[in-house]
NUFIKOL-199535 format. One record per residue (C-alpha): residue number from 1; residue in three letters; x, y negated, z negated. Coordinates in nm, 2 decimals, always signed. Layout:
+-----+--------+--------+--------+--------+
: num : residu :     c1 :     c2 :     c3 :
+-----+--------+--------+--------+--------+
: NUM :    ALA :      X :      Y :      Z :
...
+-----+--------+--------+--------+--------+
//
This chain:
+-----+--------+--------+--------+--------+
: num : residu :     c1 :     c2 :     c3 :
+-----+--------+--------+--------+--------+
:   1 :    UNK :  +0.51 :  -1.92 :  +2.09 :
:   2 :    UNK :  +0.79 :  -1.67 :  +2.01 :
:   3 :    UNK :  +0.75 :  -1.67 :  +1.60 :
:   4 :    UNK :  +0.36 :  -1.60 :  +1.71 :
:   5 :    UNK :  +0.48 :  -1.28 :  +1.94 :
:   6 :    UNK :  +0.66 :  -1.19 :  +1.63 :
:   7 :    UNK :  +0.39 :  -1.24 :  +1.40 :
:   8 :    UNK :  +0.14 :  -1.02 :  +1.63 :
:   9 :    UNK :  +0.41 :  -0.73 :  +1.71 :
:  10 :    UNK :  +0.45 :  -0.73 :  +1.34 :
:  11 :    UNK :  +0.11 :  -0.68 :  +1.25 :
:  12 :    UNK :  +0.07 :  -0.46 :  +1.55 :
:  13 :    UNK :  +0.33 :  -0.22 :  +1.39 :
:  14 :    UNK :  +0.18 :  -0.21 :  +1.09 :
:  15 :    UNK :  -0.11 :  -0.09 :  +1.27 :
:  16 :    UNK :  +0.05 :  +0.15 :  +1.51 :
:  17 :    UNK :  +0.12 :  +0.34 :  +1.17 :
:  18 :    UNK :  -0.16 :  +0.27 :  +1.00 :
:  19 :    UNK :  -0.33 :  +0.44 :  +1.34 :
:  20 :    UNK :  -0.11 :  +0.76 :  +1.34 :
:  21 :    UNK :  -0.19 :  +0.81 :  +0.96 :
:  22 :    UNK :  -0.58 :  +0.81 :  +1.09 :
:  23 :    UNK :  -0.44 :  +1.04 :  +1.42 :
:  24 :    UNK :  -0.34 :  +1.32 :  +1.19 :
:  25 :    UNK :  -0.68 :  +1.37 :  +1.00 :
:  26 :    UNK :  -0.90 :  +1.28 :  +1.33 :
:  27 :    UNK :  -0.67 :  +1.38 :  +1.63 :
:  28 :    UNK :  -0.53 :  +1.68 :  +1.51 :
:  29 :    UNK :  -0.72 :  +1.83 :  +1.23 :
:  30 :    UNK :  -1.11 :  +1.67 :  +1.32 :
:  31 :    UNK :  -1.12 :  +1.52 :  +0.95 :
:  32 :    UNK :  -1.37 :  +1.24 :  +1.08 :
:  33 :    UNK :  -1.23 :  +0.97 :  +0.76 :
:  34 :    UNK :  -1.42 :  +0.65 :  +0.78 :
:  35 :    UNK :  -1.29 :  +0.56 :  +0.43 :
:  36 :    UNK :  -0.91 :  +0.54 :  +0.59 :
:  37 :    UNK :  -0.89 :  +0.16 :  +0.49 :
:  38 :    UNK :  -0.90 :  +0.28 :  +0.10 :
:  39 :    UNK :  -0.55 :  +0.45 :  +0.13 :
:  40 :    UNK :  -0.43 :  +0.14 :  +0.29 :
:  41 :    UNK :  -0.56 :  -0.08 :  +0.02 :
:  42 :    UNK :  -0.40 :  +0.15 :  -0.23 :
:  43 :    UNK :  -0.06 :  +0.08 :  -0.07 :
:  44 :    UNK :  -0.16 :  -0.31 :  -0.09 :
:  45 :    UNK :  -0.33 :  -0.30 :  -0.43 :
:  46 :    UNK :  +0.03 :  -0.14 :  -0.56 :
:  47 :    UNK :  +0.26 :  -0.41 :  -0.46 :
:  48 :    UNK :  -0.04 :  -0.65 :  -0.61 :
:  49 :    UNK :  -0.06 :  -0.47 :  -0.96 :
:  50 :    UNK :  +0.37 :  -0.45 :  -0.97 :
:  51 :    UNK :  +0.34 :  -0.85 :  -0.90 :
:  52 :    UNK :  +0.05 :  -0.89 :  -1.13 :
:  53 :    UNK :  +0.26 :  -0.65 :  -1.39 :
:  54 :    UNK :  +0.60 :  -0.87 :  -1.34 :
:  55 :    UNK :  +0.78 :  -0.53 :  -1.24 :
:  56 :    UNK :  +1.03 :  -0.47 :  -0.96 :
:  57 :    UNK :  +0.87 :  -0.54 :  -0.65 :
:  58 :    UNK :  +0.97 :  -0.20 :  -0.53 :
:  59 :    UNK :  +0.76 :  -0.03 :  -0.83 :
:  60 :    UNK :  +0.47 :  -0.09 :  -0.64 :
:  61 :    UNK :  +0.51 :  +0.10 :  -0.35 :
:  62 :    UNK :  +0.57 :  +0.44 :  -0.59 :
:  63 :    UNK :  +0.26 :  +0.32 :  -0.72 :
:  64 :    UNK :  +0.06 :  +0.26 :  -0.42 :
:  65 :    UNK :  +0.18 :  +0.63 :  -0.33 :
:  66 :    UNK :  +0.04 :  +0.77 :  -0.65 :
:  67 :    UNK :  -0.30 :  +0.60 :  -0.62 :
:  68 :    UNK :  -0.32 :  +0.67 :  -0.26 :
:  69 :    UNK :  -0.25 :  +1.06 :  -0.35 :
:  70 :    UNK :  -0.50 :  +1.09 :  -0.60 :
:  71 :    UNK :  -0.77 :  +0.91 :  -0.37 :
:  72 :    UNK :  -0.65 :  +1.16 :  -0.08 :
:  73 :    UNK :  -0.70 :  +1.46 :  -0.30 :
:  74 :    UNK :  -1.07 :  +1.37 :  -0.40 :
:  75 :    UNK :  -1.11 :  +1.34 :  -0.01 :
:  76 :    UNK :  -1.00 :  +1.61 :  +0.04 :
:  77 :    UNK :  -1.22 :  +1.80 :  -0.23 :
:  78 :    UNK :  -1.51 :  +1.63 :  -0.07 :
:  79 :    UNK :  -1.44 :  +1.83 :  +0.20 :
:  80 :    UNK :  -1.50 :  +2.15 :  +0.09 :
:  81 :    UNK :  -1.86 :  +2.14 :  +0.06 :
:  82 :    UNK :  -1.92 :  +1.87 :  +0.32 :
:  83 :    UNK :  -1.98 :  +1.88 :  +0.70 :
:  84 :    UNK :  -1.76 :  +1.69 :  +0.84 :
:  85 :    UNK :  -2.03 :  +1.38 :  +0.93 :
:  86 :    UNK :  -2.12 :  +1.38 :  +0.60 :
:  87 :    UNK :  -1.79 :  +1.40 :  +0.48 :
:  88 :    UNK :  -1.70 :  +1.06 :  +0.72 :
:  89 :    UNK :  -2.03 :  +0.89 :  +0.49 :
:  90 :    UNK :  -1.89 :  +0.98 :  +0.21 :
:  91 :    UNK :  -1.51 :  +0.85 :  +0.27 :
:  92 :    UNK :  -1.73 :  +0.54 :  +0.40 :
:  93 :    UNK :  -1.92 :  +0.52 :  +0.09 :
:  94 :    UNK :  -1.59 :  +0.57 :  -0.15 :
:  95 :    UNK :  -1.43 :  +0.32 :  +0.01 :
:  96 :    UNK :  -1.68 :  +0.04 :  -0.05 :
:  97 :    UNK :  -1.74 :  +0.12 :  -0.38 :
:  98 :    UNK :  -1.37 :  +0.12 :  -0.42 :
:  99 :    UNK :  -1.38 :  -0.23 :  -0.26 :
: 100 :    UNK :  -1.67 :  -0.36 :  -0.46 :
: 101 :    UNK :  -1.52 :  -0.27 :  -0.79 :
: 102 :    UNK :  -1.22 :  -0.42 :  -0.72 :
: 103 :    UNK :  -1.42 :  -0.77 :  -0.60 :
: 104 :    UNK :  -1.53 :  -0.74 :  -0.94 :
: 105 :    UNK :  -1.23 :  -0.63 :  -1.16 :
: 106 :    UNK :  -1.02 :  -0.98 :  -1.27 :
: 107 :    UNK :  -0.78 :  -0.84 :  -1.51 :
: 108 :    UNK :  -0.54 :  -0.60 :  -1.27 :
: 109 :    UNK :  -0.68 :  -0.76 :  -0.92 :
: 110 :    UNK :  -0.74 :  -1.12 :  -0.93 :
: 111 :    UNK :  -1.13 :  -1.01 :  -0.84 :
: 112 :    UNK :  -1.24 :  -1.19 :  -0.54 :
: 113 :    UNK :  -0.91 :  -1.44 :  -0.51 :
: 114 :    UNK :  -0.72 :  -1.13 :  -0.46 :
: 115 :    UNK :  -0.32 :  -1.15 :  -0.58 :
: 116 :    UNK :  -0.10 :  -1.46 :  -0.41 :
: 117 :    UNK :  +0.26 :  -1.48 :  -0.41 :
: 118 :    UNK :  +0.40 :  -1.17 :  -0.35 :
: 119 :    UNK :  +0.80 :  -1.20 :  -0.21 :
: 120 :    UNK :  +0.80 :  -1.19 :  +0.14 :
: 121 :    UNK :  +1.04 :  -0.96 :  +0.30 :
: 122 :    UNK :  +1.36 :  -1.09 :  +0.42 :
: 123 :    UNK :  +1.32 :  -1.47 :  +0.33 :
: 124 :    UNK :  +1.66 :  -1.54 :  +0.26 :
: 125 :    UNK :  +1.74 :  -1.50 :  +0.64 :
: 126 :    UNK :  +1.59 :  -1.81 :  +0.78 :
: 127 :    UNK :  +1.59 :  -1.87 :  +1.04 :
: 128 :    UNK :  +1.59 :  -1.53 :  +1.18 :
: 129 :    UNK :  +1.38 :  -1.37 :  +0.91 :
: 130 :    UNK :  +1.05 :  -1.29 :  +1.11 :
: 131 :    UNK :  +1.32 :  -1.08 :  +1.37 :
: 132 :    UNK :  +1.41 :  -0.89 :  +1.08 :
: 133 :    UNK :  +1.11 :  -0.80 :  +0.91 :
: 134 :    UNK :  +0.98 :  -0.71 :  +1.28 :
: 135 :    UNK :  +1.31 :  -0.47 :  +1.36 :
: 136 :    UNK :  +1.23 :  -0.31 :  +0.98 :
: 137 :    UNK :  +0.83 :  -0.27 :  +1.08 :
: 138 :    UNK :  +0.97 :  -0.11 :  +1.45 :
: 139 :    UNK :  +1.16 :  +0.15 :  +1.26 :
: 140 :    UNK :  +0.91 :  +0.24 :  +0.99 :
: 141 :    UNK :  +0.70 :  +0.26 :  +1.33 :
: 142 :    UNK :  +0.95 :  +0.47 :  +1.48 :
: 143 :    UNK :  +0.98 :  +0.72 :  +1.20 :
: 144 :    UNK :  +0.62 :  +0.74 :  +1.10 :
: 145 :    UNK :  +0.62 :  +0.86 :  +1.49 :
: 146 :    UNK :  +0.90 :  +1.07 :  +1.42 :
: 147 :    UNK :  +0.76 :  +1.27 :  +1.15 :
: 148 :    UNK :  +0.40 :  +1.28 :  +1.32 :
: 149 :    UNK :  +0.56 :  +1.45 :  +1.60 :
: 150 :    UNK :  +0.76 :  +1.74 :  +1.44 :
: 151 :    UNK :  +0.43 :  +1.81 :  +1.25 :
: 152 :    UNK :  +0.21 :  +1.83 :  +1.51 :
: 153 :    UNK :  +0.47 :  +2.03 :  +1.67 :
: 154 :    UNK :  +0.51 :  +2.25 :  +1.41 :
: 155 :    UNK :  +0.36 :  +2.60 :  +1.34 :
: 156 :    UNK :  +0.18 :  +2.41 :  +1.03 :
: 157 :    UNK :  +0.02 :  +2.19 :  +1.34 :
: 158 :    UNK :  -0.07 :  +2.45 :  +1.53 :
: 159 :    UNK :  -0.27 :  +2.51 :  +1.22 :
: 160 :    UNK :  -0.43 :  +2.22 :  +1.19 :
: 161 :    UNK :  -0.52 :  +2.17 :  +1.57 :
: 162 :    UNK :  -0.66 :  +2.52 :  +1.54 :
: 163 :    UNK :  -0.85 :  +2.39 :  +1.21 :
: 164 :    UNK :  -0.98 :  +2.12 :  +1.44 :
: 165 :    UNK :  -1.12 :  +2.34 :  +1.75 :
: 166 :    UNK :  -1.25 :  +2.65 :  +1.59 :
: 167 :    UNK :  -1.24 :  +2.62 :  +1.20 :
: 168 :    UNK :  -1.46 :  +2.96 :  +1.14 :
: 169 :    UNK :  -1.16 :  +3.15 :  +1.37 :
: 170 :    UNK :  -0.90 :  +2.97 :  +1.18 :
: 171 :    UNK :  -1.04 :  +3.09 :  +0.81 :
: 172 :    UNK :  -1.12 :  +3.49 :  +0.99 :
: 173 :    UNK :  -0.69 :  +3.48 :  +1.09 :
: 174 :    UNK :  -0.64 :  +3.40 :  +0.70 :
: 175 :    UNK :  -0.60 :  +3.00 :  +0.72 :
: 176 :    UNK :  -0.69 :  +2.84 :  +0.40 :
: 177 :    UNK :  -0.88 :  +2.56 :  +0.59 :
: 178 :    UNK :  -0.85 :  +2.35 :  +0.22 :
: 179 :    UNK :  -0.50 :  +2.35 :  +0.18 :
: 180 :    UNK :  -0.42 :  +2.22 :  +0.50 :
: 181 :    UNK :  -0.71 :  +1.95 :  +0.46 :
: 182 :    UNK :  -0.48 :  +1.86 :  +0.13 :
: 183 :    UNK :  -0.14 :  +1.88 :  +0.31 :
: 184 :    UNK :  -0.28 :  +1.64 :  +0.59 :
: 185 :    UNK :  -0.46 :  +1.43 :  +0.36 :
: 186 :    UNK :  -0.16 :  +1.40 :  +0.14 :
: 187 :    UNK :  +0.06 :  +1.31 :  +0.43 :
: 188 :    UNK :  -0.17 :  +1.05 :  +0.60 :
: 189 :    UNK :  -0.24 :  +0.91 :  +0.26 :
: 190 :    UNK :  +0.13 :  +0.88 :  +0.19 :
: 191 :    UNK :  +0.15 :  +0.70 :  +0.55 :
: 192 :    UNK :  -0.16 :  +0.44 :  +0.50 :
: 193 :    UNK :  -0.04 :  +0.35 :  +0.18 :
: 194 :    UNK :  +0.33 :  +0.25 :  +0.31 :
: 195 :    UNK :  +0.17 :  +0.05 :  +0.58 :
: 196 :    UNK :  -0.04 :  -0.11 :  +0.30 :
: 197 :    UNK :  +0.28 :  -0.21 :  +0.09 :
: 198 :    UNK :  +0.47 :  -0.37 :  +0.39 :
: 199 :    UNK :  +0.15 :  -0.59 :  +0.52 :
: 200 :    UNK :  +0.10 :  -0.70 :  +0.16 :
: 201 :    UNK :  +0.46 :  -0.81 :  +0.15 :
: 202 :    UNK :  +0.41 :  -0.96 :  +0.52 :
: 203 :    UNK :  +0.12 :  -1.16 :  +0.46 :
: 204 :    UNK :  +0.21 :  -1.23 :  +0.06 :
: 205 :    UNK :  -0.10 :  -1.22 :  -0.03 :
: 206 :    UNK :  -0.38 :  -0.89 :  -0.15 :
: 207 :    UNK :  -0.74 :  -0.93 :  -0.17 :
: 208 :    UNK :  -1.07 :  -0.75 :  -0.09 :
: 209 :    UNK :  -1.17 :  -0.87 :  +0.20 :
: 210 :    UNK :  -0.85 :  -0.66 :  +0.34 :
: 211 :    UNK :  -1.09 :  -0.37 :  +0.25 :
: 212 :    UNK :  -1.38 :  -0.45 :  +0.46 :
: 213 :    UNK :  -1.48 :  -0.15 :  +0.66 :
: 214 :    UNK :  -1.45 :  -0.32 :  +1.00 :
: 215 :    UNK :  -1.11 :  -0.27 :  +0.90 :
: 216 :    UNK :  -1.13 :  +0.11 :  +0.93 :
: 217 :    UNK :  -1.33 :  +0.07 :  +1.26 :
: 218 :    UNK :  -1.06 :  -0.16 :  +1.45 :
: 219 :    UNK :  -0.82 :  +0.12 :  +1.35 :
: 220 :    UNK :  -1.08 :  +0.38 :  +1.51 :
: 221 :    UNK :  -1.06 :  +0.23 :  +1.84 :
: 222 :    UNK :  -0.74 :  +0.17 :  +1.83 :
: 223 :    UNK :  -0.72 :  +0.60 :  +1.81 :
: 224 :    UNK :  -0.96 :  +0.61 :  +2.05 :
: 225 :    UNK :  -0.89 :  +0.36 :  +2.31 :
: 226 :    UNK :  -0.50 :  +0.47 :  +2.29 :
: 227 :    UNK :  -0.60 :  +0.82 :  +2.29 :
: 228 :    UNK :  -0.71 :  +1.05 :  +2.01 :
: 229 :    UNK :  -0.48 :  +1.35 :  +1.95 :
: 230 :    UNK :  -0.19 :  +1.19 :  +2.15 :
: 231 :    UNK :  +0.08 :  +0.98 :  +1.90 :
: 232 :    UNK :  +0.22 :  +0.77 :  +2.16 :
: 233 :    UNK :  -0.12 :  +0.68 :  +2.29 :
: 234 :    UNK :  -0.28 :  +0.54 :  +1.94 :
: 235 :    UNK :  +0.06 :  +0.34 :  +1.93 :
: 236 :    UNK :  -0.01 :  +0.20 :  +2.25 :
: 237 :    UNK :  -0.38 :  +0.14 :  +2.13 :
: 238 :    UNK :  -0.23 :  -0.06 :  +1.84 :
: 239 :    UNK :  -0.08 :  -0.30 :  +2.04 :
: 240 :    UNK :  -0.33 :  -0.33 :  +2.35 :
: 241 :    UNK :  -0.62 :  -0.39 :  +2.02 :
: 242 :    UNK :  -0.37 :  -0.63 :  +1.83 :
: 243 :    UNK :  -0.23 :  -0.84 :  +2.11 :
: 244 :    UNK :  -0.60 :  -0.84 :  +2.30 :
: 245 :    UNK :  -0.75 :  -0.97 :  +1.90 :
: 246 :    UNK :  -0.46 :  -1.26 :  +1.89 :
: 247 :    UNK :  -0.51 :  -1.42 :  +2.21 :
: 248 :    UNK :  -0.89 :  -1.46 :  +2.15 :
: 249 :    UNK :  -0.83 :  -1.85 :  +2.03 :
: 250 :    UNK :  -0.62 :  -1.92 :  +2.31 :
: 251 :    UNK :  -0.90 :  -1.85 :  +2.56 :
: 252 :    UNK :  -1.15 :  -1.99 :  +2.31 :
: 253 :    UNK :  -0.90 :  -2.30 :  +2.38 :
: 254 :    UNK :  -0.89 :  -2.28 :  +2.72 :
: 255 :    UNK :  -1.24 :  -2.25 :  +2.81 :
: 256 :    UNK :  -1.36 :  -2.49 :  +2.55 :
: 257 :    UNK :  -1.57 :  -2.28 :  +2.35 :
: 258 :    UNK :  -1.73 :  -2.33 :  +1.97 :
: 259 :    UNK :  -1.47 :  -2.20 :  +1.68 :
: 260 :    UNK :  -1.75 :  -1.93 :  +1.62 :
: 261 :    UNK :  -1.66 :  -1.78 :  +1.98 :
: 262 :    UNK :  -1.33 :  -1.62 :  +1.82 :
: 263 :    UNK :  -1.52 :  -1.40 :  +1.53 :
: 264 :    UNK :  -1.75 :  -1.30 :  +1.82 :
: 265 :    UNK :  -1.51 :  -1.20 :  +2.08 :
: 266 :    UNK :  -1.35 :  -0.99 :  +1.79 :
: 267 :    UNK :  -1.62 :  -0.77 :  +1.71 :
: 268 :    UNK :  -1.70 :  -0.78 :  +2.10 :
: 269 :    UNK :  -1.35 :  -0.62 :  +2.16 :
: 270 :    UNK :  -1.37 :  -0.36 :  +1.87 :
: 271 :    UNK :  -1.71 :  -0.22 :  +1.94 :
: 272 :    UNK :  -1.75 :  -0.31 :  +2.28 :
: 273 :    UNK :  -1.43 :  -0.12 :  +2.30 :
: 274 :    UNK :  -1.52 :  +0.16 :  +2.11 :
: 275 :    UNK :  -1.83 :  +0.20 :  +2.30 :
: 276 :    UNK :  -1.67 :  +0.18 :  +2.64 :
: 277 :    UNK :  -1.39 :  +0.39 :  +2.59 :
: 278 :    UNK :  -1.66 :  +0.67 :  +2.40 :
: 279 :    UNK :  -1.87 :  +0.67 :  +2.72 :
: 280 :    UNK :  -1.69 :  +0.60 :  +3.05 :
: 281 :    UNK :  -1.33 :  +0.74 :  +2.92 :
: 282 :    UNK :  -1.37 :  +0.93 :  +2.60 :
: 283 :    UNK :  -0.98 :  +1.06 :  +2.61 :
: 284 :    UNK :  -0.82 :  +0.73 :  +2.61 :
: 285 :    UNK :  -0.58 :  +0.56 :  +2.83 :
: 286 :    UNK :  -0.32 :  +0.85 :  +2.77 :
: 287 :    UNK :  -0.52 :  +1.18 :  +2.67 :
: 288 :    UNK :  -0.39 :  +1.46 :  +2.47 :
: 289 :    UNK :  -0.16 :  +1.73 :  +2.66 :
: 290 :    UNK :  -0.27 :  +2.06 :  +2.60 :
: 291 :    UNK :  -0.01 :  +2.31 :  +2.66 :
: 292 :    UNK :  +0.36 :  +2.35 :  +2.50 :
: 293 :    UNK :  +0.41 :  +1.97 :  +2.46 :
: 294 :    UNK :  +0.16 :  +1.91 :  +2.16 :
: 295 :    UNK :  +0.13 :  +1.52 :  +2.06 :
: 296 :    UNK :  +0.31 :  +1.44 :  +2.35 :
+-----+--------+--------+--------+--------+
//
C-alpha cells in the first residue's frame, strides 16, 4: 500500500505542474488552451526520440523544450486573429492532429506502440528508489510553484491579469496583448513539457494514447475544481483529482462491481466534476484573492 501512495503522489505531482502550466494561460491571462496536452506530449515525445536516437537521455528534455517552444509560438500566433473560444478549437484541433500523426509516424515514434524502455529515474536506489523519484517530483512541484508565484506577482502579471479582465483597456494603456500571449505561452510551454520528460521517465514508456484529449480535460478540472487563478488551489485540485481517480478500483473491489465500473467512475469524476464545480461553485475549493496577495 505504501509504494501505491508513492506511485499516485508521484503522478499527482506531475500533475500539480502540469496544472499550474494550464493556470498561467487560463487563470491569469484567460488563454482558454484546450490543446495543453500537446506541450506535454512534446516534453514526452523528446525523451522518446533521445531513446529512439541512442543519445544522452538528458538530450531529450532540451529537445522536448524546443519542440514544445515552437508549438507554443504557433499558439500563440493563432491568437492573434482568434477569439479566444475559437482559439481553445483550434489548440483542440492541433493537438489531435498532432496526436494522429504521430499514431501514424513509425520511424521517430514507434506509431501506435509508442517508445518502451526508457531508463527510469533513480533505479539504482532500490529499495528506496520510488522515495526518491517522489522527493525530486515534490521539488520540481515546489519550484514550478515558485516561479508561478513571483510571475503572477510581478508587474509583468499584473499585465497579464489585466490582459485577462479587460483586454481592449490593456491594448488603449500601450500593452502589446501578443507579446505577453508569447511570454506566457513560452513559459507554460516550457513547464508542460518538463512535466512531460519526468512522466515519460516515470512510467518508461511514450505512446499516443498519452495524447488523448481527455487528458487535457482531467487537467481542466483539476484548475477548476482546485481553483482557477489561485496556484495553491490547482495544486490541491491535482491531488484531490489524482488520489479520488486511484482509489476507484478499490471501491470497484469493495462493492463488487464489473471491471468496466472503473473507466466509468473515471470519466464520472472528471466531468461530473467539471460540471459540478462550473455550476454550484464556479471559484473552486480555494478561489482567487483579489487584492495585494495575487496567486495567493
Amino acid at each position: 500500500m505504501f509504494d501505491f501512495f508513492i506511485h499516485v503522489a508521484s503522478i499527482a505531482c506531475l500533475y500539480g505542474t502540469l496544472a499550474l502550466s494550464l493556470n498561467l494561460q487560463a487563470g491569469f491571462t484567460g488563454l482558454v488552451n484546450f490543446g495543453l496536452i500537446a506541450l506535454f506530449g512534446c516534453g514526452t515525445y523528446g525523451a522518446a526520440l533521445a531513446k529512439g536516437m541512442g543519445w544522452h537521455p538528458l538530450v531529450g528534455l532540451p529537445a522536448g523544450l524546443l519542440f514544445a517552444a515552437l508549438l507554443a509560438l504557433f499558439y500563440a500566433r493563432l491568437g492573434r486573429k482568434l477569439s479566444s473560444d475559437y482559439w481553445g478549437i483550434a489548440t483542440l484541433s492541433i493537438a489531435e492532429i498532432l496526436r494522429i500523426s504521430i499514431t501514424n509516424e513509425q520511424a521517430l515514434t514507434g506509431g501506435a506502440q509508442g517508445v518502451s524502455g526508457l531508463p527510469l529515474l533513480f533505479a539504482e536506489f532500490k529499495p528506496f528508489d520510488g522515495t526518491a523519484r517522489l522527493a525530486l517530483y515534490v521539488i520540481v512541484l515546489a519550484l514550478v510553484w515558485f516561479i508561478c508565484q513571483r510571475i503572477v506577482k510581478s508587474s509583468f502579471g499584473l499585465a497579464m491579469k489585466l490582459m485577462r479582465e479587460e483586454p481592449q483597456l490593456a491594448r488603449s494603456l500601450g500593452y502589446d496583448l501578443d507579446a505577453i500571449r508569447r511570454v506566457v505561452m513560452l513559459i507554460s510551454a516550457a513547464i508542460a513539457a518538463f512535466s512531460g520528460f519526468l512522466y515519460a521517465h516515470y512510467l518508461t514508456f511514450v505512446g499516443p494514447d498519452q495524447l488523448f484529449s481527455p487528458e487535457t480535460f482531467l487537467i481542466w478540472s483539476m484548475v477548476i475544481i482546485g481553483g482557477i487563478g489561485n496556484n495553491w488551489g490547482v495544486v490541491a485540485g491535482a491531488f484531490v483529482m489524482q488520489f479520488a481517480m486511484a482509489y476507484v478500483p478499490f471501491v470497484k473491489d469493495v462493492l463488487d462491481l464489473p471491471t468496466d465500473f472503473v473507466a466509468a467512475a473515471r470519466l464520472v469524476i472528471v466531468g461530473g466534476g467539471l460540471l459540478a464545480f462550473l455550476l454550484w461553485r464556479p471559484k473552486g475549493l480555494f478561489p482567487e484573492r483579489v487584492g495585494g496577495n495575487h496567486g495567493r
